[in-house]
C-alpha positions as CSV (number, residue, x, y, z in Angstrom):
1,X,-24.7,18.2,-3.4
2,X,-23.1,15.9,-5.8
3,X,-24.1,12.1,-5.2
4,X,-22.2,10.6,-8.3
5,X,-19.2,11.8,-10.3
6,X,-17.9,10.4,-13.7
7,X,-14.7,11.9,-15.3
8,X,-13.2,12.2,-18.7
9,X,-9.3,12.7,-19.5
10,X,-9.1,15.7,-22.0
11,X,-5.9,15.5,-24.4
12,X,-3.5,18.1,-25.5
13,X,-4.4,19.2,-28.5
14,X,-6.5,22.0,-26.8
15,X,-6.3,24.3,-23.8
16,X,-7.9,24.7,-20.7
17,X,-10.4,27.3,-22.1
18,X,-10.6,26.0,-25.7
19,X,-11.8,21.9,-23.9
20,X,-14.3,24.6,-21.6
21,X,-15.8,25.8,-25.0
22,X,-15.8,22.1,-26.4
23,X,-17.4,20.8,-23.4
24,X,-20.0,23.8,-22.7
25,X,-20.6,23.5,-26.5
26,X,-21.4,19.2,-26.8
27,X,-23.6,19.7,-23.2
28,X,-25.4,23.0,-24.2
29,X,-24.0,24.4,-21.1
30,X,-23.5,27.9,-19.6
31,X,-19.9,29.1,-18.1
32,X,-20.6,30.0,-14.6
33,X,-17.1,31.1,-13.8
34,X,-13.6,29.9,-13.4
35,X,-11.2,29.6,-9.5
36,X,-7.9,28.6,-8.6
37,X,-8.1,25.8,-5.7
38,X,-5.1,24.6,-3.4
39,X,-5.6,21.0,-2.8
40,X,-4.2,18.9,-0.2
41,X,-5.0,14.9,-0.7
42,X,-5.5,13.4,2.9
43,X,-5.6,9.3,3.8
44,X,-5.1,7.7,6.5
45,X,-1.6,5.6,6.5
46,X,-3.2,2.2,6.1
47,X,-5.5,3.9,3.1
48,X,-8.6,4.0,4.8
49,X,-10.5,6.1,2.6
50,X,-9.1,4.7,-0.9
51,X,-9.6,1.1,0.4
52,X,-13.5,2.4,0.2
53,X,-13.2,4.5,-3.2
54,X,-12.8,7.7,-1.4
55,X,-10.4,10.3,-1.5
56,X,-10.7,13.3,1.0
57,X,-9.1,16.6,-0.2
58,X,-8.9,19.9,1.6
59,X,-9.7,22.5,-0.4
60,X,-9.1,26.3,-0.2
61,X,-10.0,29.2,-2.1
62,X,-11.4,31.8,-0.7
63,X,-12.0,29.6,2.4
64,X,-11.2,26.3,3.4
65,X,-13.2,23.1,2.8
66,X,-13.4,19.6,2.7
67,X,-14.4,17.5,0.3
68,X,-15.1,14.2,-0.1
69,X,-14.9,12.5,-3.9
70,X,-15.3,9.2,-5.5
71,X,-15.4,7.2,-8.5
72,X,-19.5,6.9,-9.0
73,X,-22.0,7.2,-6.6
74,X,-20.5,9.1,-3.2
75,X,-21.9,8.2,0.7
76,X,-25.4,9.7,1.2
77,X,-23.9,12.8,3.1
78,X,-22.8,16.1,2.3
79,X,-19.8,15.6,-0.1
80,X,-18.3,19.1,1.1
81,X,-18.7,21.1,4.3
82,X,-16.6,24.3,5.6
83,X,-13.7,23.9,7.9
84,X,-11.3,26.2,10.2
85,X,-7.4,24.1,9.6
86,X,-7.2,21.0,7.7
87,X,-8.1,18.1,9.8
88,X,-6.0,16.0,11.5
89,X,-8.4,13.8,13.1
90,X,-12.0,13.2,12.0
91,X,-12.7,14.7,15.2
92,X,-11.7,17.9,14.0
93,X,-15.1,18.2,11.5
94,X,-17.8,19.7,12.0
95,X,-20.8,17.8,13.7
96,X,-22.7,15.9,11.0
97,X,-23.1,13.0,8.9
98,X,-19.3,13.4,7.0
99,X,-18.2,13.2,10.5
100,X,-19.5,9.9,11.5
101,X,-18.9,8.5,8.6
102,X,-15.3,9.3,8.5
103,X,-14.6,8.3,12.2
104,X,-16.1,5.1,11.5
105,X,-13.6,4.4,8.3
106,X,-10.9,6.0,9.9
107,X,-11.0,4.4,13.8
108,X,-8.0,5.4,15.6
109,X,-5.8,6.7,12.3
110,X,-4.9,10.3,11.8
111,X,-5.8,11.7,8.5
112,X,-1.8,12.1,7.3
113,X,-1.4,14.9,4.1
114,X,-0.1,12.8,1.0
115,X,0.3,16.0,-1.6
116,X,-0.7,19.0,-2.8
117,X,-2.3,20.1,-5.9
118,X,-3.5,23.5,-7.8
119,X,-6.5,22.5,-9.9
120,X,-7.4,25.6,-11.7
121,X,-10.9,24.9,-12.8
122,X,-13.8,26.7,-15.5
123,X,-17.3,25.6,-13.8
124,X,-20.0,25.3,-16.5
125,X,-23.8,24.9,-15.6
126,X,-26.4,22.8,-17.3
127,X,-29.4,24.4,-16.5
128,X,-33.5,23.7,-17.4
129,X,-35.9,26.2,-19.2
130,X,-36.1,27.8,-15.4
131,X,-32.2,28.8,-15.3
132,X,-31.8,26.1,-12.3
133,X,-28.5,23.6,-12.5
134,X,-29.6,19.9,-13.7
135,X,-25.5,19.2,-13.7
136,X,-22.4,21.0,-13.1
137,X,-19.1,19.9,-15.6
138,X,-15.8,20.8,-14.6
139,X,-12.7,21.4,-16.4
140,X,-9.5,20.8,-14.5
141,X,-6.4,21.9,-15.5
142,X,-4.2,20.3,-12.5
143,X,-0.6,21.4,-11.2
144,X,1.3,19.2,-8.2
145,X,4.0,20.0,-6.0
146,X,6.5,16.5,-6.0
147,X,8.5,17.9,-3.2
148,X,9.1,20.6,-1.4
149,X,10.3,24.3,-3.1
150,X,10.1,22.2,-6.6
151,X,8.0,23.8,-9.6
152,X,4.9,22.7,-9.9
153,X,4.3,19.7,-12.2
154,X,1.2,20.2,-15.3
155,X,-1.3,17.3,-15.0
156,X,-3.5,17.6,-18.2
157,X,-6.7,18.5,-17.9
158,X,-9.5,16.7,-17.7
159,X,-13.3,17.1,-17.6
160,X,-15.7,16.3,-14.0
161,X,-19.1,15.9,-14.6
162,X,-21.2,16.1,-11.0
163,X,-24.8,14.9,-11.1
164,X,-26.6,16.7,-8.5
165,X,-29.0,15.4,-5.7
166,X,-32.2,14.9,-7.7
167,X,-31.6,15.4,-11.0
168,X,-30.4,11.9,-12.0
169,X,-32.1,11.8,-15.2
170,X,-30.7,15.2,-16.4
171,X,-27.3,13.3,-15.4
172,X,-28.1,10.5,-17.5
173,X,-28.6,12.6,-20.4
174,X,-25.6,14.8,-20.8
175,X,-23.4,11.8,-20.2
176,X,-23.7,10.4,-23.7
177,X,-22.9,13.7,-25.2
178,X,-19.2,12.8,-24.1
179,X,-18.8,9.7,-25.7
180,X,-16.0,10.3,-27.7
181,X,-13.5,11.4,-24.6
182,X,-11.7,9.2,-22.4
183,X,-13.0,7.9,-19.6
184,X,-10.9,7.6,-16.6
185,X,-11.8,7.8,-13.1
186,X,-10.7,9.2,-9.5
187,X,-8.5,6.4,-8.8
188,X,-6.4,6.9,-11.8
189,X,-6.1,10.4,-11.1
190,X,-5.3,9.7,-7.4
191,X,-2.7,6.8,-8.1
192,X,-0.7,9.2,-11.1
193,X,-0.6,11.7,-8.2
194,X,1.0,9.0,-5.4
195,X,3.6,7.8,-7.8
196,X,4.7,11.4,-8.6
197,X,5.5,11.3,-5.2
198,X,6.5,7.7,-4.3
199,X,3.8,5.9,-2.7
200,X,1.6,3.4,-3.6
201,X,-2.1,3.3,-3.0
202,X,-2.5,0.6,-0.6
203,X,0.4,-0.7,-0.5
204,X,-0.1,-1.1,4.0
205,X,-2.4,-3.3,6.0
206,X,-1.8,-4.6,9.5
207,X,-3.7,-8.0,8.1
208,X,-1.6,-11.0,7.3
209,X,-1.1,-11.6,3.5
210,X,0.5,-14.4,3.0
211,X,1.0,-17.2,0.0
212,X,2.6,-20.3,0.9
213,X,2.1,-23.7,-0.9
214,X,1.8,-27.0,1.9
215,X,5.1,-28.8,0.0
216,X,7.4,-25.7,0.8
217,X,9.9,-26.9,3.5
218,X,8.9,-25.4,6.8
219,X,12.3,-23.0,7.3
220,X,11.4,-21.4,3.8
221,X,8.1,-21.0,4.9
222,X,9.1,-19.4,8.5
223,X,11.1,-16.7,7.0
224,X,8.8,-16.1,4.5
225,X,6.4,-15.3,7.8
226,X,8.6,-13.6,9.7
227,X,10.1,-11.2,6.7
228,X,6.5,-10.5,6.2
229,X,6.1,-9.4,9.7
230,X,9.8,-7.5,9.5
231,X,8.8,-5.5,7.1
232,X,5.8,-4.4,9.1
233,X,8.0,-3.4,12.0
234,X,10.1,-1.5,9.6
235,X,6.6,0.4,7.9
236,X,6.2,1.5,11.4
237,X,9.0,2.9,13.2
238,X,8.8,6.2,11.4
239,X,5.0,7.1,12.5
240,X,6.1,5.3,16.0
241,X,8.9,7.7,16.3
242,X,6.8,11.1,14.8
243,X,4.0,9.5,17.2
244,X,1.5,10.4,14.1
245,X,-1.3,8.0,15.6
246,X,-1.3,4.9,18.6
247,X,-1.8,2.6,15.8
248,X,1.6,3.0,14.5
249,X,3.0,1.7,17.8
250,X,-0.3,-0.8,18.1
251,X,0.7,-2.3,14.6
252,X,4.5,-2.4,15.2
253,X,3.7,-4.6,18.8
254,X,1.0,-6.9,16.8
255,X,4.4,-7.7,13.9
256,X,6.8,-8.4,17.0
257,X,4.4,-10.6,19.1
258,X,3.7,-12.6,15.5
259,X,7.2,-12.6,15.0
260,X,7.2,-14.4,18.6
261,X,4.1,-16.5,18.6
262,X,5.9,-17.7,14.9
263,X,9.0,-18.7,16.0
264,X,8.1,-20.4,19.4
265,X,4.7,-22.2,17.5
266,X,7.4,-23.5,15.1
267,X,10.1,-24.6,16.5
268,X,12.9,-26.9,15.8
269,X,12.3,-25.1,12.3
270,X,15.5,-23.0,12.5
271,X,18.6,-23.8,14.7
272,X,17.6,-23.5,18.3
273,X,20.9,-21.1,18.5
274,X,19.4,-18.7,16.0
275,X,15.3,-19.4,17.7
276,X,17.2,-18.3,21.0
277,X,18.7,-15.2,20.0
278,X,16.2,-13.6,17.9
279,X,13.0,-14.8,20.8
280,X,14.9,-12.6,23.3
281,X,15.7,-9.6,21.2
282,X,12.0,-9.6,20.0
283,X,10.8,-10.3,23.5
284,X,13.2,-7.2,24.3
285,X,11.4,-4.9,21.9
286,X,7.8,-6.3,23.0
287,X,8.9,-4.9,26.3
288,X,10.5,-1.5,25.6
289,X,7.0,-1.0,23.9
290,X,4.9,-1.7,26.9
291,X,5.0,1.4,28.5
292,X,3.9,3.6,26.0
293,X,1.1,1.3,24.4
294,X,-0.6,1.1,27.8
295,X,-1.0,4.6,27.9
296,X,-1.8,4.6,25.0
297,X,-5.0,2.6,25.8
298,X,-5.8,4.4,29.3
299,X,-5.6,8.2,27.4
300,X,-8.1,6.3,24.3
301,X,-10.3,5.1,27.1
302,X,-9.7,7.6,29.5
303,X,-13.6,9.7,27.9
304,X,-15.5,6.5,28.0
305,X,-13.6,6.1,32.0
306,X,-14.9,9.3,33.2
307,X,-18.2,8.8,31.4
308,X,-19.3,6.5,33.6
309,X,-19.0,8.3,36.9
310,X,-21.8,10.9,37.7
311,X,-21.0,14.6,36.8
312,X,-19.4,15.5,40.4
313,X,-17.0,12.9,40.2
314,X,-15.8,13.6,36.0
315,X,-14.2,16.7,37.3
316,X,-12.5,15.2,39.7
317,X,-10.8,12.7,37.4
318,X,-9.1,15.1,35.2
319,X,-5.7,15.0,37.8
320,X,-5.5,11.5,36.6
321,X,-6.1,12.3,32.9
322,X,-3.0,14.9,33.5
323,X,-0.6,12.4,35.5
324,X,-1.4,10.2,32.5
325,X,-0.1,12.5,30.1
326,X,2.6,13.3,32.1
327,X,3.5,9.5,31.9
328,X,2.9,9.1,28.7
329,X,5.5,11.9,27.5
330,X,8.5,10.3,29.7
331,X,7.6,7.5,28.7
332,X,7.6,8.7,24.9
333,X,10.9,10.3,25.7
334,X,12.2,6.1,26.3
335,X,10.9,5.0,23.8
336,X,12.5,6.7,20.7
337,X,15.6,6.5,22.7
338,X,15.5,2.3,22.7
339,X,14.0,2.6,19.2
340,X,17.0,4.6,18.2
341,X,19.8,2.8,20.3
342,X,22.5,0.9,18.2
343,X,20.6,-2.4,19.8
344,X,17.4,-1.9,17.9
345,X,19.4,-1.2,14.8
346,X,21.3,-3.7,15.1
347,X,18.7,-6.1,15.7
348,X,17.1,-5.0,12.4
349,X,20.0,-5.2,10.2
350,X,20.8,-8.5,11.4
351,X,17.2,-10.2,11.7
352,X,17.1,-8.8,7.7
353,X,20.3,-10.3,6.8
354,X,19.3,-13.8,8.3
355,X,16.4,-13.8,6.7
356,X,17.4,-12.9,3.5
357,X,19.8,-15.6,3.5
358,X,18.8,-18.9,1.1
359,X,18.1,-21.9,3.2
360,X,20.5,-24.5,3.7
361,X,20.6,-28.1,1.7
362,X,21.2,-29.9,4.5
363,X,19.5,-28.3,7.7
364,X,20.5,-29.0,10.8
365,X,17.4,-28.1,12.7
366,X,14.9,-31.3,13.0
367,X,11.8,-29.7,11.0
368,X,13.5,-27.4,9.4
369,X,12.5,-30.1,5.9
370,X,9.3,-30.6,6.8
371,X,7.1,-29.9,4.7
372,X,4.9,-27.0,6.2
373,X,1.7,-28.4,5.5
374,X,2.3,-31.4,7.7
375,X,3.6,-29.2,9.9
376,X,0.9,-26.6,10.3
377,X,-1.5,-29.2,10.4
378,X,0.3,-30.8,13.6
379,X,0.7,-27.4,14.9
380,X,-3.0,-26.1,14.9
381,X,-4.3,-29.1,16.1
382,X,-2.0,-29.6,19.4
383,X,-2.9,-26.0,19.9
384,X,-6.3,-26.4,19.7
385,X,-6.2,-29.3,22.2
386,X,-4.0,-27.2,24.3
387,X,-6.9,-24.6,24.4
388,X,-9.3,-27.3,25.2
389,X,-7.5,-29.0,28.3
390,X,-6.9,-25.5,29.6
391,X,-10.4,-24.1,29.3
392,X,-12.0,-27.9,30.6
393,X,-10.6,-27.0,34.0
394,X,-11.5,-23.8,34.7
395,X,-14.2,-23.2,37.1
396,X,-15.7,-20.1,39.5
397,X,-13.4,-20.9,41.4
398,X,-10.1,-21.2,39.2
399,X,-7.4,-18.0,39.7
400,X,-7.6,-15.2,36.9
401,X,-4.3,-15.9,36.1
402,X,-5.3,-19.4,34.4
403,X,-7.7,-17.1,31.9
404,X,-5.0,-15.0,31.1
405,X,-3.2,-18.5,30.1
406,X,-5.5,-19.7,28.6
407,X,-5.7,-15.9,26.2
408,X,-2.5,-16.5,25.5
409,X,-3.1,-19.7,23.9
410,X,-6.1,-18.3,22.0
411,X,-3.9,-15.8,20.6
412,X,-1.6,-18.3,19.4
413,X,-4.0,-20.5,17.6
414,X,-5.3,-17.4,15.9
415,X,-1.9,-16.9,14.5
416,X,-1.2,-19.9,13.6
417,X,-4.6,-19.7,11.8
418,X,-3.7,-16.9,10.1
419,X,0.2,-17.6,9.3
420,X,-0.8,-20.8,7.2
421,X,-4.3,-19.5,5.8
422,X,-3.2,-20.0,2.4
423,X,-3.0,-24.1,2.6
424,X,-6.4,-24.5,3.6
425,X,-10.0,-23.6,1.8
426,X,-10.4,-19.8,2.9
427,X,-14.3,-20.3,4.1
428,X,-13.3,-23.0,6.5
429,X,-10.3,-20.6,7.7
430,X,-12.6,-17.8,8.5
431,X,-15.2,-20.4,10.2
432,X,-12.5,-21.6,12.4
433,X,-11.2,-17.7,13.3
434,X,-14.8,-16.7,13.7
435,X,-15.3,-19.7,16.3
436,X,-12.7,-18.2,18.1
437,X,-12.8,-15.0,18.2
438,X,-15.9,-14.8,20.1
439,X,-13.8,-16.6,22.9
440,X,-10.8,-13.9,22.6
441,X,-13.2,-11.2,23.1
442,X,-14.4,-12.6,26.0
443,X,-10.9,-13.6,27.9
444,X,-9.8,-10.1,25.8
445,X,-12.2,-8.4,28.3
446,X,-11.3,-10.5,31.3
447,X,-7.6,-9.4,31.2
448,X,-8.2,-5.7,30.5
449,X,-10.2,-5.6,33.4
450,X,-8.1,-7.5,35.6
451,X,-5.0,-5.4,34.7
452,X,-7.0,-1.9,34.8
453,X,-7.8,-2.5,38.4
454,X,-4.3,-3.3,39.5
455,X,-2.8,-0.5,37.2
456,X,-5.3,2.3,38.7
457,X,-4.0,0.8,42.1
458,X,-0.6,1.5,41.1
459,X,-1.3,4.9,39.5
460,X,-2.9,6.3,42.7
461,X,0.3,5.5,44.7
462,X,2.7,7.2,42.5
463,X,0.1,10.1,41.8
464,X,0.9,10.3,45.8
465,X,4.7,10.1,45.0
466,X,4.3,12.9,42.6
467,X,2.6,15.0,44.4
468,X,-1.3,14.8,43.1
469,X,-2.7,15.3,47.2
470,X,-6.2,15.8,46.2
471,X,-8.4,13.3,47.8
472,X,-11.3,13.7,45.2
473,X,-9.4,12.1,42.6
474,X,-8.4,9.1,44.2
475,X,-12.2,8.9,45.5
476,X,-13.0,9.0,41.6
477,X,-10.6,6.3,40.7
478,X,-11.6,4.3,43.4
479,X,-15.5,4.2,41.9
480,X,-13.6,3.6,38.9
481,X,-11.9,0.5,40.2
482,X,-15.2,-0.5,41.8
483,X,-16.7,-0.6,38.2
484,X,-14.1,-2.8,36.8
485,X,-14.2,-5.2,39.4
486,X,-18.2,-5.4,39.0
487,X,-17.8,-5.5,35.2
488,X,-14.9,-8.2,35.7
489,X,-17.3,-10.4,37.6
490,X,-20.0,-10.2,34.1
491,X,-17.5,-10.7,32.0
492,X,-16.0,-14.0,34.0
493,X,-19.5,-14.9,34.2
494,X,-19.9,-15.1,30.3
495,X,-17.1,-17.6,29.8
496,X,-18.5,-20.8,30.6
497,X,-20.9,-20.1,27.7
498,X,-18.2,-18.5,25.3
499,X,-15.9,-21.7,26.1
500,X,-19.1,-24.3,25.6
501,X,-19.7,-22.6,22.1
502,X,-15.8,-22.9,20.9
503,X,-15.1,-26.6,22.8
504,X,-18.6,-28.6,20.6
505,X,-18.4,-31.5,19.0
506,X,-19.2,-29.3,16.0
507,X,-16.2,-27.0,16.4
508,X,-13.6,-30.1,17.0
509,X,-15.4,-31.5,13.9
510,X,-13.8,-28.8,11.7
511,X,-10.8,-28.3,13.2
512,X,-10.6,-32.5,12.7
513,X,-11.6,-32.2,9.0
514,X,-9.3,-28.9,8.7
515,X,-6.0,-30.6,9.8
516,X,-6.9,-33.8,8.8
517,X,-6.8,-35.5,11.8
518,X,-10.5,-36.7,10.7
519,X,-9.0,-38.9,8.2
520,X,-6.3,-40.4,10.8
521,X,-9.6,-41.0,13.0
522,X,-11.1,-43.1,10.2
523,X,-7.4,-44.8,9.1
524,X,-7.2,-45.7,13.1
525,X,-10.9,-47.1,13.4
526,X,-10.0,-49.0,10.5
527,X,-6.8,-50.7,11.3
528,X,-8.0,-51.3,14.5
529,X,-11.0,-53.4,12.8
530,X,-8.6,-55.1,10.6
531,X,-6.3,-56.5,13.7
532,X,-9.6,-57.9,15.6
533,X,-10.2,-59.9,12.1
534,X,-6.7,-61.2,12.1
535,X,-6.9,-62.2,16.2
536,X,-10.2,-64.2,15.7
């Protein structure tokens, strides 16, 4: 097993075999034989792996393989295990420690096939007195396909030196014997083969990146936001449409509900004409999206659902697990029909043509000038009172629907939060999204609950409607139900405490000093000070 990998770029001025000579020659090495390997490079589409140095590559030869490599040291696991087809999920591995570990980078991504290579490689062995391998050196010399029926494109060669799990010191060793070649590593090797090809190593993340500066007027600011959040609706029709992986629809939802929570958190930034328009086409597309993304969640909870019902009853949930995918595929079918329609085009072409139009030297909307640090400063802080006056009035008693209000709020001081990041000190941004996230989770939980319970409800009548007559499975979504509802009644349960923890005196401290609204405190306190002088 290799556990750390360093490479060498090996020029032109030799062959494949002559650098294999050269190489075997400066290590004192042995040739132990030369293959020809079909390579496919797999990443997930927000680079998953590459993010953490690792690229996965399915390799075949005689048989097929997967291996995992990286620049240095590699994850204390098997860095290649046997395979049936090229993996599409990391579900599809073999049990073991590769698997975990992948399924935990990964999450809910499919592995997506970026290009493919033919490394034709000599294998030379550094071995001790006792004819066992201390390290194994590679020479590459590596081909890649740029597109479909084209010739094969020549890479170079270069040299991969693998130290092998406990021989360290024998790695150490020979590495000095290389000196005089090129270093280079994985990553350069990975990113020449993505711009043969046209994409960009991590070039996608569902995070907000944003720079703005606190004197920029607030409409340039806006757009900058929402052609930010555009362009991740645009990065995500495609996998949306090819229905690749949920999170391509989950990512396209989180841009549009931005996009929203942007435009109504901001207004009188733009003219109320334009704000109008846009809220209800993007409201328009936040619907035609529902549908799908709920299933979505129900078919990705649907194991851990019939997991908790004792054996007898799992079997008789699988009628729901197939009406579910039977809703899911209409409801699929609708989907790339709206997201095909002339509307959503539309919309596009024309949200992208407003926003890449300059902003106008005399606006007529009233913030529109503002500068958007004032502005974000008002804005986070009348939100975070808004949360606070909510939450304050909630008791045992209060209707579910007033936490679902009160999430909705949440949500939008996390945006806001996370829209203007870039005009306050990064550390006391992440305190204040930390402070509030453990409250999200929390009314998070409430809601999914409360909306489970009413949508199994709903699904059991129109299983009826469509014909699923077997009474077992309805007895099996009615436990079901039953556990939410107990579940529901926890989770309300934990709020009081989740609300204490975000409402201190500590927590409206921060966001005080953040805004500056702790300043305007002091400012207040003083004036007021100053007009008791003047009255005596």
């Amino acid at each position: 097993m290799a556990v750390e990998t360093k490479y060498f770029a090996l020029g032109t001025e030799h062959t494949a075999q002559e650098w294999a000579t050269i190489v075997a020659t400066l290590a004192q090495g042995q040739r132990a034989g030369e293959q020809s390997i079909e390579q496919t490079y797999l990443d997930t589409f927000d680079w998953a792996l590459c993010q953490d140095n690792l690229y996965l590559i399915a390799e075949k030869n005689d048989d097929l393989c997967v291996r995992l490599m990286a620049d240095g040291k590699t994850p204390k696991l098997a860095s290649q295990i046997p395979v049936d087809t090229i993996p599409v999920w990391p579900a599809d591995l073999p049990e073991g420690r590769m698997k975990k570990y992948l399924n935990k980078l990964a999450g809910l991504r499919a592995f997506i096939p970026l290009t493919e290579i033919k490394s034709e490689q000599i294998i030379i062995r550094v071995e001790d007195k006792k004819g066992r391998e201390r390290v194994r050196l590679i020479v590459e010399v590596n081909f890649q396909r740029t597109a479909p029926r084209r010739k094969m494109t020549e890479l170079g060669c270069r040299l991969r030196v693998e130290c092998l799990a406990g021989y360290e010191k024998d790695f150490a060793k020979t590495l000095p014997v290389f000196a005089g070649l090129q270093k280079t590593t994985q990553f350069e090797f990975f990113e020449t083969l993505m711009t043969n090809v046209g994409k960009t190593p991590k070039d996608y993340s569902s995070k907000l990146n944003l720079s703005l500066d606190r004197n920029m007027r607030s409409d340039a600011a806006l757009k900058e936001i929402l052609t930010n959040q555009l362009h991740q609706i645009e990065r995500n029709i495609d996998g949306t449409l090819a229905d690749i992986d949920s999170e391509f629809l989950h990512d396209l939802r989180v841009a549009v509900r931005r996009s929203r929570s942007a435009l109504s958190r901001m207004k009188g930034v733009l003219p109320q004409t334009v704000e109008d328009k846009y809220a209800q086409e993007l409201a328009w597309i936040g619907s035609i999206t529902t549908p799908v993304r709920d299933l979505d969640v129900y078919l990705l909870d649907y194991p851990k659902y019939r997991d908790q019902l004792r054996d007898d009853l799992q079997t008789d949930l699988e009628a729901l697990h197939d009406y579910l995918i039977l809703k899911h595929k209409e409801a699929r079918a609708q989907l790339v029909e709206d997201l095909t329609s002339k509307r959503f085009k539309d919309f596009i072409t024309k949200w992208r043509t407003f926003l890449k139009r300059p902003v106008p030297a005399r606006p007529t909307a009233p913030n529109a000038a503002l500068p958007v640090g004032e502005l974000a400063d008002k804005r986070i802080w009348k939100t975070y009172k808004r949360i606070i006056a909510e939450g304050r009035i909630i008791t045992d008693e209060t209707p579910a629907e007033a936490l679902h209000d009160l999430r909705k709020t949440a949500k939008k001081l996390r945006y806001l939060l996370e829209f203007f990041a870039s005009l306050y000190p990064p550390k006391e941004v992440g305190d204040m999204i930390k402070a509030l996230k453990g409250l999200q989770e929390n009314l998070g939980d409430f809601q999914d609950l409360d909306v489970q319970a009413d949508t199994l409800h709903n699904y059991s009548e129109d299983m009826l409607k469509a014909g699923f007559t077997d009474p077992k499975v309805f007895l099996a979504m009615g436990v079901l139900v039953e556990n939410f509802m107990a579940h529901k009644v926890s989770v309300r349960a934990e709020f009081a405490e989740r609300f204490a923890a975000f409402s201190s005196k500590e927590i409206k401290k921060e966001f005080r000093q953040l805004t500056g609204h702790e300043k305007q405190k002091v400012i207040a306190a003083h004036v007021s000070e100053d007009d008791q002088e003047e009255a005596s």
